[in-house]
TORKOL-4160 file (C-alpha; in steps of 0.2 Angstrom, whole numbers, padded with zeros to 4 digits, m for minus):
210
<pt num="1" X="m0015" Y="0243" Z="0333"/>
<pt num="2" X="m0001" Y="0236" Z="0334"/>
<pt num="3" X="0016" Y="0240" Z="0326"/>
<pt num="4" X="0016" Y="0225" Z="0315"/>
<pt num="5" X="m0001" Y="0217" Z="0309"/>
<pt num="6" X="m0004" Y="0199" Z="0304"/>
<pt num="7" X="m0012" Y="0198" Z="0287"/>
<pt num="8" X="m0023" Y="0183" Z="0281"/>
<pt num="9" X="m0025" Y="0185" Z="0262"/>
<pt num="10" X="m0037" Y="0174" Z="0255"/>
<pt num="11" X="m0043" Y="0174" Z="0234"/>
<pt num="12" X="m0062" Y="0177" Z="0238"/>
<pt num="13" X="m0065" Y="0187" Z="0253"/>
<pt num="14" X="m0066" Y="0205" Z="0257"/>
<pt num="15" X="m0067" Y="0212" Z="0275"/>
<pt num="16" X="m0077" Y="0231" Z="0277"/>
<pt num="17" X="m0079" Y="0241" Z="0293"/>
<pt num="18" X="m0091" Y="0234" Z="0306"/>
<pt num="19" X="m0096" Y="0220" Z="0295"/>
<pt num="20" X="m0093" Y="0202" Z="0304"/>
<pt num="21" X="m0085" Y="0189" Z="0296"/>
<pt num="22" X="m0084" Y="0170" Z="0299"/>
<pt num="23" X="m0071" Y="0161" Z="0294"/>
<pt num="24" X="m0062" Y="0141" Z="0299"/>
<pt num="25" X="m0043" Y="0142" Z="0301"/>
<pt num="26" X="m0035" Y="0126" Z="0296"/>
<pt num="27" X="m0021" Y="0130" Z="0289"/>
<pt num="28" X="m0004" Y="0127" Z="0301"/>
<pt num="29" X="0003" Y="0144" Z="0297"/>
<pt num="30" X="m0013" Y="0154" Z="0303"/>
<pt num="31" X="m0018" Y="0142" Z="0315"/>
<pt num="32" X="0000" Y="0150" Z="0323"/>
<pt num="33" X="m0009" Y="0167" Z="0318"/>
<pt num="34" X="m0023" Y="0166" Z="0327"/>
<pt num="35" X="m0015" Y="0160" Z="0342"/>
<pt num="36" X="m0002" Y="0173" Z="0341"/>
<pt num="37" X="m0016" Y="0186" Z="0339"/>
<pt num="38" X="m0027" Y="0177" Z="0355"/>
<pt num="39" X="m0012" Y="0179" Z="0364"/>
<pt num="40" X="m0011" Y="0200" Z="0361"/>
<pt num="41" X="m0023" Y="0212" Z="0356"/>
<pt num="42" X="m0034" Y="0199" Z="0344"/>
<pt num="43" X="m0032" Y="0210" Z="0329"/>
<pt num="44" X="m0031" Y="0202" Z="0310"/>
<pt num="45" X="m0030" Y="0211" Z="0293"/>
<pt num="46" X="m0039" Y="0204" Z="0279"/>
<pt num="47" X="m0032" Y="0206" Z="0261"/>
<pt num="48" X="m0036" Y="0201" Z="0246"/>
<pt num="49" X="m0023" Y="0190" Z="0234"/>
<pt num="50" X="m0019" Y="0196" Z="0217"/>
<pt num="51" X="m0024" Y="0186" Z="0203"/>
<pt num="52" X="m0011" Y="0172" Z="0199"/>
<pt num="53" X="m0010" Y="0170" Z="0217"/>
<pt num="54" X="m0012" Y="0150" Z="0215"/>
<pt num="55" X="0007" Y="0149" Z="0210"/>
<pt num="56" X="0013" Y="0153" Z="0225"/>
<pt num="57" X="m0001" Y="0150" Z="0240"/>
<pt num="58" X="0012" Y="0140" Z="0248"/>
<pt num="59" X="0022" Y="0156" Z="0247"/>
<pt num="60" X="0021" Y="0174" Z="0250"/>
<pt num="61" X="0009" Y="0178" Z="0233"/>
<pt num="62" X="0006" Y="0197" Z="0230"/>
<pt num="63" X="m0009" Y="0204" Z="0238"/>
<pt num="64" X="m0020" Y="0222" Z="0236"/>
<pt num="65" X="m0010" Y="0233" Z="0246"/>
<pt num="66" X="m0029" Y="0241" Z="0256"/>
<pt num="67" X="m0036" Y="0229" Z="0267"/>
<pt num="68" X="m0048" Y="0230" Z="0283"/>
<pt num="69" X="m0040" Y="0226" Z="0300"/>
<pt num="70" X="m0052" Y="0216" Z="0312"/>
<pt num="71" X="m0055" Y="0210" Z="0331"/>
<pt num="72" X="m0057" Y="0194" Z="0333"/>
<pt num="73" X="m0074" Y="0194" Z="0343"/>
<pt num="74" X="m0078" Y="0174" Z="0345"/>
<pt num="75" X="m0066" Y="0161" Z="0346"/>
<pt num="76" X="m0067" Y="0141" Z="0344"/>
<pt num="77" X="m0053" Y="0132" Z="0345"/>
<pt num="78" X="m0057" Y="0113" Z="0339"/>
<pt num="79" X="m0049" Y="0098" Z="0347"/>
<pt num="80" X="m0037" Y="0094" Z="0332"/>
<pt num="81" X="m0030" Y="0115" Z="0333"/>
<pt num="82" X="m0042" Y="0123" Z="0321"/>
<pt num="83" X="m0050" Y="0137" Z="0323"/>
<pt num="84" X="m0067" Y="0144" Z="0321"/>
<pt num="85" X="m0069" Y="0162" Z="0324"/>
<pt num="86" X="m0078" Y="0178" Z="0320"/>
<pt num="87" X="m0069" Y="0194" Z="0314"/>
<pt num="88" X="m0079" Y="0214" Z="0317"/>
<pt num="89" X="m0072" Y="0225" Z="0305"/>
<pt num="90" X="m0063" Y="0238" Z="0313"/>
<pt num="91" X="m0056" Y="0251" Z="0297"/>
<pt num="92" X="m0044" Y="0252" Z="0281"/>
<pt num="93" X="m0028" Y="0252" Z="0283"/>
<pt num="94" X="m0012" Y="0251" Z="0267"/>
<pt num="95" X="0001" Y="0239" Z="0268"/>
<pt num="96" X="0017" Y="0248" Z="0266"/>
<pt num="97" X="0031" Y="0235" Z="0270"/>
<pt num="98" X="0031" Y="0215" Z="0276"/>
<pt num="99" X="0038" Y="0206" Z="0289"/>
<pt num="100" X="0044" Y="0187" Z="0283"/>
<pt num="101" X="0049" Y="0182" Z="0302"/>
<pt num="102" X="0037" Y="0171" Z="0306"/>
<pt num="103" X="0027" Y="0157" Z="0297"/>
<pt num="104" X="0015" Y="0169" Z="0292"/>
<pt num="105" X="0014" Y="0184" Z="0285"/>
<pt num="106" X="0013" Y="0203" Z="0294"/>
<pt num="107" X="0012" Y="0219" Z="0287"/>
<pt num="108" X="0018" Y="0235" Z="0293"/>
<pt num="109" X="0001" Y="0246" Z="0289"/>
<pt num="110" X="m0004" Y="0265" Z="0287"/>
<pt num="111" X="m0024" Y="0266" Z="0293"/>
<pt num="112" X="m0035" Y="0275" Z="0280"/>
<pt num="113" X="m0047" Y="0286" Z="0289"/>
<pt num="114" X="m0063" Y="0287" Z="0279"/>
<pt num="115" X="m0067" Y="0304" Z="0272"/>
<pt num="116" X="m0079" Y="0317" Z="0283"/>
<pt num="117" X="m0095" Y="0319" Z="0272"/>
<pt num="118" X="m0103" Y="0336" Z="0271"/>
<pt num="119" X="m0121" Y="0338" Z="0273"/>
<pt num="120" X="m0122" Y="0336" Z="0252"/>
<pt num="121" X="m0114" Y="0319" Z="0253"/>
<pt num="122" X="m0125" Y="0313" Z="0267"/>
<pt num="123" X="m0140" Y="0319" Z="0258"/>
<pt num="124" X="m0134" Y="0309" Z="0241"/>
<pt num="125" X="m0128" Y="0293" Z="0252"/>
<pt num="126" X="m0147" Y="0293" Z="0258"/>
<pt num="127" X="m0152" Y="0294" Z="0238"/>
<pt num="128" X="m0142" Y="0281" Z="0234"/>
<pt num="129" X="m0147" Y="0270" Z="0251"/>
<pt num="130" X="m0164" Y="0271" Z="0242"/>
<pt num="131" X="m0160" Y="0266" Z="0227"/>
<pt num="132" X="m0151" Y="0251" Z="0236"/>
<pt num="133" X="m0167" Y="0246" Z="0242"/>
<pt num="134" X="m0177" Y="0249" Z="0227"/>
<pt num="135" X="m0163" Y="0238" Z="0218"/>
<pt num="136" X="m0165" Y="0223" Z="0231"/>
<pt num="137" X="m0182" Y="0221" Z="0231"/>
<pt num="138" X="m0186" Y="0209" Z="0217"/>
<pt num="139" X="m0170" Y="0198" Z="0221"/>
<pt num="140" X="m0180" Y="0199" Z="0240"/>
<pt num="141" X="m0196" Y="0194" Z="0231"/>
<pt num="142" X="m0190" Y="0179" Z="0223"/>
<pt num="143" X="m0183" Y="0172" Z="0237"/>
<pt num="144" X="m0197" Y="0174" Z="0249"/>
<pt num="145" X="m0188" Y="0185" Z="0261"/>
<pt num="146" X="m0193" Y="0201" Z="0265"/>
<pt num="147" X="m0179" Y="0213" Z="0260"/>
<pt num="148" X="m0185" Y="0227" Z="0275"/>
<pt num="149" X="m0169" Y="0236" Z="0280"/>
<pt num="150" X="m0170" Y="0241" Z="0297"/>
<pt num="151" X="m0171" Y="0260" Z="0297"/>
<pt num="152" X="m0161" Y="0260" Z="0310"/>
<pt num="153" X="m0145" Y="0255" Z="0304"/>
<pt num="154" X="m0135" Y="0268" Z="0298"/>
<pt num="155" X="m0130" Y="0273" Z="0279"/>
<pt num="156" X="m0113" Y="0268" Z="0283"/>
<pt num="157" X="m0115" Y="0250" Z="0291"/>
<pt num="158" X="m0129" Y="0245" Z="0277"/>
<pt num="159" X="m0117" Y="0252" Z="0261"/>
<pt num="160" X="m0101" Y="0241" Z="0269"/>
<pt num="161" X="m0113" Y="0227" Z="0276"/>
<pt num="162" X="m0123" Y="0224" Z="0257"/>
<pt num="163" X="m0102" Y="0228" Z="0249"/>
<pt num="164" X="m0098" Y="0211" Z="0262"/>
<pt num="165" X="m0113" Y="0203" Z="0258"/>
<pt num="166" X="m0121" Y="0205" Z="0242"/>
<pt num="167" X="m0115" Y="0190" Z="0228"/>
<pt num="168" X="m0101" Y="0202" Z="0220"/>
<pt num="169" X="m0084" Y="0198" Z="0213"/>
<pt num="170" X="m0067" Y="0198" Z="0224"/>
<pt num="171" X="m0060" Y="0210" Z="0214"/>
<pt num="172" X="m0077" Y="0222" Z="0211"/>
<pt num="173" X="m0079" Y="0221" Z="0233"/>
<pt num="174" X="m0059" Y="0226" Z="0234"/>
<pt num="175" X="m0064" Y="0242" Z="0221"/>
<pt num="176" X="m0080" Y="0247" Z="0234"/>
<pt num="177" X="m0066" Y="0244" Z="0248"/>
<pt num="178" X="m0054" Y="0255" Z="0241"/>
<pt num="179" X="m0067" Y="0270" Z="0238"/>
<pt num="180" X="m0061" Y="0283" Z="0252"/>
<pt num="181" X="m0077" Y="0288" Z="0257"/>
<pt num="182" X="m0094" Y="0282" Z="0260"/>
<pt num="183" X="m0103" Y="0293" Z="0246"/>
<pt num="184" X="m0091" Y="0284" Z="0232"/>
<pt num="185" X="m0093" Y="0268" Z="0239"/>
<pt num="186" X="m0114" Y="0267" Z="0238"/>
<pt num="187" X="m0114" Y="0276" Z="0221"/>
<pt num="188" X="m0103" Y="0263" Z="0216"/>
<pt num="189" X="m0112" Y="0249" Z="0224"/>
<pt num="190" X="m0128" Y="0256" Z="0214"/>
<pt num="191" X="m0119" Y="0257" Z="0197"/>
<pt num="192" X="m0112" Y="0239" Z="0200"/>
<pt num="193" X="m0131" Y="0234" Z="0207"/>
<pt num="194" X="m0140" Y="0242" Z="0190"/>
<pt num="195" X="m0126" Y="0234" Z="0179"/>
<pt num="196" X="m0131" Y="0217" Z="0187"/>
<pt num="197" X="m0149" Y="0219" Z="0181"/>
<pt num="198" X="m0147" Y="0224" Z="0165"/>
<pt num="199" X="m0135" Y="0211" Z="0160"/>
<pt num="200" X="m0149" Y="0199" Z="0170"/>
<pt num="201" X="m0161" Y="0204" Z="0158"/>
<pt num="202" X="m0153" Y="0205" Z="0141"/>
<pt num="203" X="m0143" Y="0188" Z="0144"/>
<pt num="204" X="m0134" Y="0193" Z="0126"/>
<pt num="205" X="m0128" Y="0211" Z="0130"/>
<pt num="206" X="m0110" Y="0204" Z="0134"/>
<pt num="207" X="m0108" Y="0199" Z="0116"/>
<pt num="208" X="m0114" Y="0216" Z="0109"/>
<pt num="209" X="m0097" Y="0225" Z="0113"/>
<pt num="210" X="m0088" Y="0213" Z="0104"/>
């Protein structure tokens, strides 16, 4: 990784390790981005912008200081400069200072190694893989999709894949990004899951606590 890291915050999107991302770069200042990050070792850090963040999106607005750095993997650049491209995950990193030389932001970063699980925590990951499943299914059902999880895809890819994927808030996928090991992230993912389908079935049991 480079010494200094471009960042591209967005308001809605949350970047986990070894989960691809497509995004559409329009904007002038990370149009620059992209090609600057082309042109070297095609590494991006996505980050997620606090709220209030509408201000100043012009600006520099403050961001969540854990982010995911990615590769770019595939690139299309369009006639009129913009960009399509697709971003792997590569792993967590914290922003510890900015750089405000260039049009767009960079970030001086710190990378966040994910904790080594014992043979306990991988034995719970696999519970709560299960559960994940078990959870999924109906939603599956209703759709018309079938929700079989390839067994062959690791605990680690299908926890940060469904964190990416599934229809969660910014701020609820920038919690399970912030989690510093796999174990806390899928119990998490399961507690967020189960609190989903309750509130799904009793439509009235956001107004009870108040």
């Amino acid at each position: 990784m480079s010494d200094l890291l471009p960042i591209f915050p967005l308001p809605n999107v949350v970047l986990f390790p070894n989960v691809f991302l497509a995004l559409h770069i329009f904007e002038p200042r990370y149009r620059e981005m992209v090609a600057d990050a082309i042109a070297s070792d095609r590494m991006i850090g996505m980050v997620l912008l606090r709220p209030g963040w509408e201000h100043d999106y012009e600006g520099r607005p403050p961001v969540y200081a854990v982010g995911c750095s990615g590769v770019i993997t595939h690139v299309e650049r369009m006639p009129d400069g913009r960009y399509n491209i697709v971003l792997r995950g590569l792993e967590r990193f914290r922003i510890t200072g900015e750089d405000h030389s260039r049009s767009y932001r960079r970030a001086t970063i710190e990378p966040l190694a994910e904790y080594v699980l014992s043979g306990d925590d991988r034995a719970d990951v696999r519970r709560q893989r299960a559960k994940l499943e078990t959870l999924l299914a109906p939603a599956a059902e209703k759709a018309g999709t079938d929700i079989k999880i390839p067994s062959a895809m690791s605990d680690e890819d299908l926890v940060n894949a469904l964190a990416q994927y599934l229809d969660l808030e910014p701020l609820e996928k920038q919690a399970l990004l912030e989690k510093h090991d796999l174990r806390a992230r899928a119990e998490s993912l399961v507690e967020l899951l189960e609190m989903k389908v309750l509130m799904a079935r009793t439509p009235n049991a956001s107004h009870v606590a108040h």
